[in-house]
PyMOL CGO cylinders between C-alpha atoms (Angstrom):
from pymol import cmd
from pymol.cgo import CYLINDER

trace = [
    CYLINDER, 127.76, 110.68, 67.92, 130.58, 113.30, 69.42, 0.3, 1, 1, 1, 1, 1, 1,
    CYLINDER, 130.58, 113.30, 69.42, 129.38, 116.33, 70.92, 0.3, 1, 1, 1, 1, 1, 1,
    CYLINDER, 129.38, 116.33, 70.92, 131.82, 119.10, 71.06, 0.3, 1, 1, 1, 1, 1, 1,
    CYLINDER, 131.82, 119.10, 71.06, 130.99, 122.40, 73.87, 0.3, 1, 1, 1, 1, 1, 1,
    CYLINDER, 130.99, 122.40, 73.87, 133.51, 124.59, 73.86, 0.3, 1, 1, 1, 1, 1, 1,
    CYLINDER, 133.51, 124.59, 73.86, 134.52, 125.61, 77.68, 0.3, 1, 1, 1, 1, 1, 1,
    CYLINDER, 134.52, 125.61, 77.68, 136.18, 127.93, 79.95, 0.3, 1, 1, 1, 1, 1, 1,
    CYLINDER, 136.18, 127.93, 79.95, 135.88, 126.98, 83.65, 0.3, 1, 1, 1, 1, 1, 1,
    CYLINDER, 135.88, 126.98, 83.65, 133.28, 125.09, 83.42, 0.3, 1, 1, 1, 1, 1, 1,
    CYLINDER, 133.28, 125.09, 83.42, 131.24, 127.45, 81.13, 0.3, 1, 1, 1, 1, 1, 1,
    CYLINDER, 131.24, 127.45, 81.13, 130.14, 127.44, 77.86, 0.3, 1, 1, 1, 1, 1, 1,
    CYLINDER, 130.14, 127.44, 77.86, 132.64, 129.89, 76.18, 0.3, 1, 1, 1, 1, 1, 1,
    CYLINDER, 132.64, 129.89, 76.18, 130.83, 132.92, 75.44, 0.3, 1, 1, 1, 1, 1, 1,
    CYLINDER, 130.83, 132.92, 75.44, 132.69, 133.26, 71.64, 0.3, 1, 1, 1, 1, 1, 1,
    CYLINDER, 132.69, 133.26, 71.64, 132.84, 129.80, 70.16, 0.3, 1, 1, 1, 1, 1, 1,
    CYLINDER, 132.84, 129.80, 70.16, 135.37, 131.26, 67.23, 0.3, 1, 1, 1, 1, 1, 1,
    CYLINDER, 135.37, 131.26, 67.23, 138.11, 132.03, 69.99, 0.3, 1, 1, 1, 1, 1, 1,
    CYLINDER, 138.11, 132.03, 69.99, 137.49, 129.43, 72.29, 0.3, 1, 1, 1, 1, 1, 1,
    CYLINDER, 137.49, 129.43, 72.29, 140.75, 127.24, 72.79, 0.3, 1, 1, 1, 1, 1, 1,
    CYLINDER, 140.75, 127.24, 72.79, 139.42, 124.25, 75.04, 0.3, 1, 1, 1, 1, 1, 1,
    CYLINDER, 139.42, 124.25, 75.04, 136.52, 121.52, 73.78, 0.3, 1, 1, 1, 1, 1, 1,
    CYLINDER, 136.52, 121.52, 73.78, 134.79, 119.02, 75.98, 0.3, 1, 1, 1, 1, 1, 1,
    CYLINDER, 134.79, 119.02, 75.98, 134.32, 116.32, 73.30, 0.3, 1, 1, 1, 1, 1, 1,
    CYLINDER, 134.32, 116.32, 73.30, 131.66, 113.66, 74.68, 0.3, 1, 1, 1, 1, 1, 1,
    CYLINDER, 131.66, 113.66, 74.68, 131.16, 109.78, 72.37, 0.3, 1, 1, 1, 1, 1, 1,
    CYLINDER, 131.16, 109.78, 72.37, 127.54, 109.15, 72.80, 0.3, 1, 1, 1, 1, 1, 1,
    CYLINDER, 127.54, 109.15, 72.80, 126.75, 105.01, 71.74, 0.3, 1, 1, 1, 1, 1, 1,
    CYLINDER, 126.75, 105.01, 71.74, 123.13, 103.64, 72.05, 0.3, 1, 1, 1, 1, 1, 1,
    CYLINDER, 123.13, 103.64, 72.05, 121.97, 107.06, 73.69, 0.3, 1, 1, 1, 1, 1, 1,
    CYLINDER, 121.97, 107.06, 73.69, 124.68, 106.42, 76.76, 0.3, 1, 1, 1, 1, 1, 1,
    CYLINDER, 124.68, 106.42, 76.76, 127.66, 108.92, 77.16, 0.3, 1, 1, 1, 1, 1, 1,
    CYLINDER, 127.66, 108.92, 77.16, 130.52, 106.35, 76.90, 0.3, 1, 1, 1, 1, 1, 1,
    CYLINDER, 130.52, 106.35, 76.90, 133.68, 108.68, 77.00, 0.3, 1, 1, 1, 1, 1, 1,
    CYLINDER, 133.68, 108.68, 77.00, 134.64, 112.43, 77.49, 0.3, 1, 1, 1, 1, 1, 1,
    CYLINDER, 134.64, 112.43, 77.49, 138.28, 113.76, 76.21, 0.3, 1, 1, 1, 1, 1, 1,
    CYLINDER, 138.28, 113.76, 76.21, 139.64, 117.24, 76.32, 0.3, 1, 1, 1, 1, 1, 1,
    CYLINDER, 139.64, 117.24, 76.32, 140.71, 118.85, 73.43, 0.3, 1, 1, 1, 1, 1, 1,
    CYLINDER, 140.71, 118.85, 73.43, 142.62, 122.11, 72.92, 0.3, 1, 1, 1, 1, 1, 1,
    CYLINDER, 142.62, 122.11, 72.92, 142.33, 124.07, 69.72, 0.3, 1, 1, 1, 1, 1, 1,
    CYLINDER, 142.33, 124.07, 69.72, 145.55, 125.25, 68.06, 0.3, 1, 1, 1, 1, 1, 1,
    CYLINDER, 145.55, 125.25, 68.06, 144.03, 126.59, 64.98, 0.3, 1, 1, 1, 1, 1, 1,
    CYLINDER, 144.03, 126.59, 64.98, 143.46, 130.43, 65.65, 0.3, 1, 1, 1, 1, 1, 1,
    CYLINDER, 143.46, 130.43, 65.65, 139.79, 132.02, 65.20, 0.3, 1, 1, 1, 1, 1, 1,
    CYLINDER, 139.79, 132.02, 65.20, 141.30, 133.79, 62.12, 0.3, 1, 1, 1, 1, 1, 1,
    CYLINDER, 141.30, 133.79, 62.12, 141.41, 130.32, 60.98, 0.3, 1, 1, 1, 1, 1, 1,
    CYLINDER, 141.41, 130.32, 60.98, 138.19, 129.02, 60.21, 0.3, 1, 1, 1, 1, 1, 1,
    CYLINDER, 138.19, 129.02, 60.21, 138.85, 126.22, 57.71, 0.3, 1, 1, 1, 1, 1, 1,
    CYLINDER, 138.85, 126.22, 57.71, 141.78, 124.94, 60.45, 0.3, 1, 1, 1, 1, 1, 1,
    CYLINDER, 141.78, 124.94, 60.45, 138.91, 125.17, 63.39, 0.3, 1, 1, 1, 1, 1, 1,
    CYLINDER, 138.91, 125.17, 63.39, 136.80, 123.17, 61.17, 0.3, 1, 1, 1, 1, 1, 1,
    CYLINDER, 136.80, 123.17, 61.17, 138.95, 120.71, 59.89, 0.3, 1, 1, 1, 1, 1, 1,
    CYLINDER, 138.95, 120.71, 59.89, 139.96, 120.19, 63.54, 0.3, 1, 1, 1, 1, 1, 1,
    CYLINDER, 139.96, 120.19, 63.54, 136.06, 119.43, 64.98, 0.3, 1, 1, 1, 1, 1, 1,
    CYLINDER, 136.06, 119.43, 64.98, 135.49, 116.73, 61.90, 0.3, 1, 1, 1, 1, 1, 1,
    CYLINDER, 135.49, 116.73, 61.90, 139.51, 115.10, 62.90, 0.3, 1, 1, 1, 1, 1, 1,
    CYLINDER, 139.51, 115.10, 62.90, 138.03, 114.78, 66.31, 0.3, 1, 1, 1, 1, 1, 1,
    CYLINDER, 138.03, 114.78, 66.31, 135.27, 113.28, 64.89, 0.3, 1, 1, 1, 1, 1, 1,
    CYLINDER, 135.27, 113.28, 64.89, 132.82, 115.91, 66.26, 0.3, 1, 1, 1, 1, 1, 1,
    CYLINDER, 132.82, 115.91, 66.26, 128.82, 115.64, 64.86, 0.3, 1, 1, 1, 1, 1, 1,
    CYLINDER, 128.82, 115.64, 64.86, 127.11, 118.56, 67.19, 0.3, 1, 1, 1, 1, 1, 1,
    CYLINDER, 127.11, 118.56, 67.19, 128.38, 121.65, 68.33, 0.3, 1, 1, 1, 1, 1, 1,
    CYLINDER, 128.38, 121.65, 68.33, 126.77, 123.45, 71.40, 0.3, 1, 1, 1, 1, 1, 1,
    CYLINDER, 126.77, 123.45, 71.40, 128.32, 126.66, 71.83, 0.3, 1, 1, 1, 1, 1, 1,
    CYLINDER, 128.32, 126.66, 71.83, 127.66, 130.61, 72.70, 0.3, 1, 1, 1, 1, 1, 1,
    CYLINDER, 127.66, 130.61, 72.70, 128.33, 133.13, 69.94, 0.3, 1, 1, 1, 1, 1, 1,
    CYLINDER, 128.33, 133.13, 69.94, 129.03, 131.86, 66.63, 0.3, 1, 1, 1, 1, 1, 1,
    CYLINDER, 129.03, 131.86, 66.63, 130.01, 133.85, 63.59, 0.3, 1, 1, 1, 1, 1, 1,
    CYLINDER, 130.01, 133.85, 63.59, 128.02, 133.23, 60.37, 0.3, 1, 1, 1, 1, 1, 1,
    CYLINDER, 128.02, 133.23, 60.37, 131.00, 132.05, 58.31, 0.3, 1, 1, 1, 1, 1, 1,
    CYLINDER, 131.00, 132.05, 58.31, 132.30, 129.31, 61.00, 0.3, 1, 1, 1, 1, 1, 1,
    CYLINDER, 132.30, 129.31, 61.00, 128.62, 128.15, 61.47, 0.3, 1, 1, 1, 1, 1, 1,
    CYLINDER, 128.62, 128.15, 61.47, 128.16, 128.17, 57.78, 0.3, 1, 1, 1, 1, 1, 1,
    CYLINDER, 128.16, 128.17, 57.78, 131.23, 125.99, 57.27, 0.3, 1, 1, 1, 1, 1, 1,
    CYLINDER, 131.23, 125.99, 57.27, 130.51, 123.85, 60.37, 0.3, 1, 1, 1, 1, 1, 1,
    CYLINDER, 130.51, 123.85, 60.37, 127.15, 122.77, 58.71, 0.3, 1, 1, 1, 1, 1, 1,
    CYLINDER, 127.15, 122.77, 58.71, 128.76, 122.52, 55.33, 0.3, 1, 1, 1, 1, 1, 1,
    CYLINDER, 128.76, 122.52, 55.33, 130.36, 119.83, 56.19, 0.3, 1, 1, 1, 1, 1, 1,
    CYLINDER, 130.36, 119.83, 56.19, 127.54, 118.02, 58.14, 0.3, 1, 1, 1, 1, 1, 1,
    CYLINDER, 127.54, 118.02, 58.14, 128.05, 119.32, 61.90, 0.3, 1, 1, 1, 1, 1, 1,
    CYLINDER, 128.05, 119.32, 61.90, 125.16, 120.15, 63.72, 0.3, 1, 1, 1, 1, 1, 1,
    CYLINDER, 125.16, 120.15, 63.72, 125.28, 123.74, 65.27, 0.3, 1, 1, 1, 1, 1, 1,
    CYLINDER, 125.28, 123.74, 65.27, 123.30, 124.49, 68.38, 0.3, 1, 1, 1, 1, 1, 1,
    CYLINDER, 123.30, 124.49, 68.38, 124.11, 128.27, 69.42, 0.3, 1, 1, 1, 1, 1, 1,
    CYLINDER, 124.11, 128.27, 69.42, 123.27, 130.87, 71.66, 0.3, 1, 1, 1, 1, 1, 1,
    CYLINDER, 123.27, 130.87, 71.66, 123.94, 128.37, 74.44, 0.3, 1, 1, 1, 1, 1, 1,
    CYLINDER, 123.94, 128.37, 74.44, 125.58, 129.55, 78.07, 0.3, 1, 1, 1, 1, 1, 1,
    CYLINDER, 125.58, 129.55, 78.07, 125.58, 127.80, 81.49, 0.3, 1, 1, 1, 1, 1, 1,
    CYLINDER, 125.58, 127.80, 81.49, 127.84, 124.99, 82.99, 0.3, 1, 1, 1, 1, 1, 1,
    CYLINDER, 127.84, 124.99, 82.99, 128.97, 122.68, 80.94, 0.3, 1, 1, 1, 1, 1, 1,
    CYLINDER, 128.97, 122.68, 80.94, 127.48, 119.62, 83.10, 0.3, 1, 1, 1, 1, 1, 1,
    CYLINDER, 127.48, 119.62, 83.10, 123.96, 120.91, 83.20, 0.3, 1, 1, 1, 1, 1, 1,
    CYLINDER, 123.96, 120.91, 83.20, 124.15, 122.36, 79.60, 0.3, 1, 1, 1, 1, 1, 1,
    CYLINDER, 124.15, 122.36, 79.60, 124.57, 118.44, 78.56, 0.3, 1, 1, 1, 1, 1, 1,
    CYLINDER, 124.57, 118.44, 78.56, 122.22, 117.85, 80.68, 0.3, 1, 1, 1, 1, 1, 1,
    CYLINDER, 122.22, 117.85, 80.68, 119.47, 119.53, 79.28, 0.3, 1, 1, 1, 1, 1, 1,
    CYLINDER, 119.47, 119.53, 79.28, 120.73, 118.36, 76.21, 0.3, 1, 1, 1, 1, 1, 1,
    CYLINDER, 120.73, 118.36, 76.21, 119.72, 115.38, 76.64, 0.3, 1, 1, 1, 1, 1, 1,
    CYLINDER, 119.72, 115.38, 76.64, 116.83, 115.90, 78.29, 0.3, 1, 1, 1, 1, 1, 1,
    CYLINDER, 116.83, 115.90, 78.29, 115.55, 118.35, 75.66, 0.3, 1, 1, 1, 1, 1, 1,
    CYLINDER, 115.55, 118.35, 75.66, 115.46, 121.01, 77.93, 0.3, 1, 1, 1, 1, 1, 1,
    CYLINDER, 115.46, 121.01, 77.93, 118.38, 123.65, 76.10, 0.3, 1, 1, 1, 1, 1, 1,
    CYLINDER, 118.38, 123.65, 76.10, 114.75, 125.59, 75.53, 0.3, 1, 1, 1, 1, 1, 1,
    CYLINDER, 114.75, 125.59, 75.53, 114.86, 126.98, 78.92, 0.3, 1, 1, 1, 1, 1, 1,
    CYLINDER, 114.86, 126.98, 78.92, 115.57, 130.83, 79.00, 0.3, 1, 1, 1, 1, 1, 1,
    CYLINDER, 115.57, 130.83, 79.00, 118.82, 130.06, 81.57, 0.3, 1, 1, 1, 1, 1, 1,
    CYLINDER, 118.82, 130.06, 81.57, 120.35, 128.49, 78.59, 0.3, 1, 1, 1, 1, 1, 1,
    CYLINDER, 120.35, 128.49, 78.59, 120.22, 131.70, 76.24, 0.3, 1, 1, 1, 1, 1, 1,
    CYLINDER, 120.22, 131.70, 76.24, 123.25, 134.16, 76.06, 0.3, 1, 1, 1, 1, 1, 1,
    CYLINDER, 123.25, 134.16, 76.06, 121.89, 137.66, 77.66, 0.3, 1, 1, 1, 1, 1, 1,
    CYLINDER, 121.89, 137.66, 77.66, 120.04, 139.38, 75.24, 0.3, 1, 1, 1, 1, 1, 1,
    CYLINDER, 120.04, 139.38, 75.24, 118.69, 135.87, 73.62, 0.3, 1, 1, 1, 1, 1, 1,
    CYLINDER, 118.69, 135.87, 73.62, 115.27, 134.77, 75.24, 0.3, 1, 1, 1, 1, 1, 1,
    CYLINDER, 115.27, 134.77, 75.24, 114.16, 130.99, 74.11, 0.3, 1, 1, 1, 1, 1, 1,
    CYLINDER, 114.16, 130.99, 74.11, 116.89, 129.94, 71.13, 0.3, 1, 1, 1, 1, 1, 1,
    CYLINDER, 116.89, 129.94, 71.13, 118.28, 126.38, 69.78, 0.3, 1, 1, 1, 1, 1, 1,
    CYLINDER, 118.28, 126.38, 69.78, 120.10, 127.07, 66.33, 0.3, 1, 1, 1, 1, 1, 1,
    CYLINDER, 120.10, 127.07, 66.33, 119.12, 131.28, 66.67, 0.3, 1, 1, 1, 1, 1, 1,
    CYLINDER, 119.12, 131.28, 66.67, 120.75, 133.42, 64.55, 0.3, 1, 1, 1, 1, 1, 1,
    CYLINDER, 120.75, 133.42, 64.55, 121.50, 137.07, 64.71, 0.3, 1, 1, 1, 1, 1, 1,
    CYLINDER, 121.50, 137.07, 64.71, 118.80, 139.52, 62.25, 0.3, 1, 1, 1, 1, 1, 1,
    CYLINDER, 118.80, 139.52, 62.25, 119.08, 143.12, 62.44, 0.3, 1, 1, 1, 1, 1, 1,
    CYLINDER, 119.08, 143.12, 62.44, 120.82, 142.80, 65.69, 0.3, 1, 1, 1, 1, 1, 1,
    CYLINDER, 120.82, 142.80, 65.69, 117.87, 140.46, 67.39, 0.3, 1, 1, 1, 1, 1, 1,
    CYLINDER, 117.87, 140.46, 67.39, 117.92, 137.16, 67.90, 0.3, 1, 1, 1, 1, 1, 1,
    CYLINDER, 117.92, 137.16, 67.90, 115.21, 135.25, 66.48, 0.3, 1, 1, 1, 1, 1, 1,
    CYLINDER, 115.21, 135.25, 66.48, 114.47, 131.24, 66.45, 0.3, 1, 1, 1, 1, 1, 1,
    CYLINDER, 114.47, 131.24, 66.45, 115.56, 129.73, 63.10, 0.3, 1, 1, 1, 1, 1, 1,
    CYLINDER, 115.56, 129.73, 63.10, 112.37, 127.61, 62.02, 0.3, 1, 1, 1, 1, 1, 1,
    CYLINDER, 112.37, 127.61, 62.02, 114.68, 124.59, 60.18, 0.3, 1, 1, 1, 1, 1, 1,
    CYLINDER, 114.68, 124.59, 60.18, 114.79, 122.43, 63.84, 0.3, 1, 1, 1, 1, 1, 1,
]
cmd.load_cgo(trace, "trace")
């Protein structure tokens, strides 16, 4: 499994469409076994080129901030995993990923209390019930 989190000094990127630089992490046998940077040449206008360029890097799970419907719709579409709404440092964001902890309220973007895979309705967030 490859884990992608967009980043910006050591952050979770608040906008995961215009984020540029991706911690990619190769997870074998539930052990973190590599970590490569990655830098994103496809522009947020492009959202086929952003997606073509997670699945060439072999990405399976996204963990981002802010999402826009159509790039999460065409990130799942072609079987990657998105987990939004997500802001912290990097380090303890995987962290808590793997300790199923990305439920704790220090992991939500401001305005988003308690969310894994939230979506925006009506301008509040609100936990999508497919986890």
């Amino acid at each position: 499994m490859k884990i992608a989190i967009p980043h910006w000094q050591a952050r979770v990127s608040p906008v995961c469409d215009e984020a540029r630089n991706f911690l990619v992490v190769d997870v074998r046998d539930d052990r973190e076994v590599r970590r490569s940077q990655f830098e994103m040449t496809a522009p947020g206008s492009d959202l086929a080129g952003r997606a073509t360029q997670l699945l060439d890097w072999g990405v399976n799970t996204v963990i981002c901030g802010a999402i826009s419907k159509e790039l999460e719709t065409m990130l799942q579409g072609v079987g990657i995993e998105v987990i939004s709404q997500v802001c912290g440092n990097v380090e303890e964001v995987l962290q808590a990923f793997w300790t199923g902890g990305l439920e704790q309220d220090r992991f939500a973007l401001p305005g988003c209390v308690r969310r894994r895979r939230r979506r925006q309705q009506n301008g509040k967030c609100r936990r999508d019930l497919r986890l």
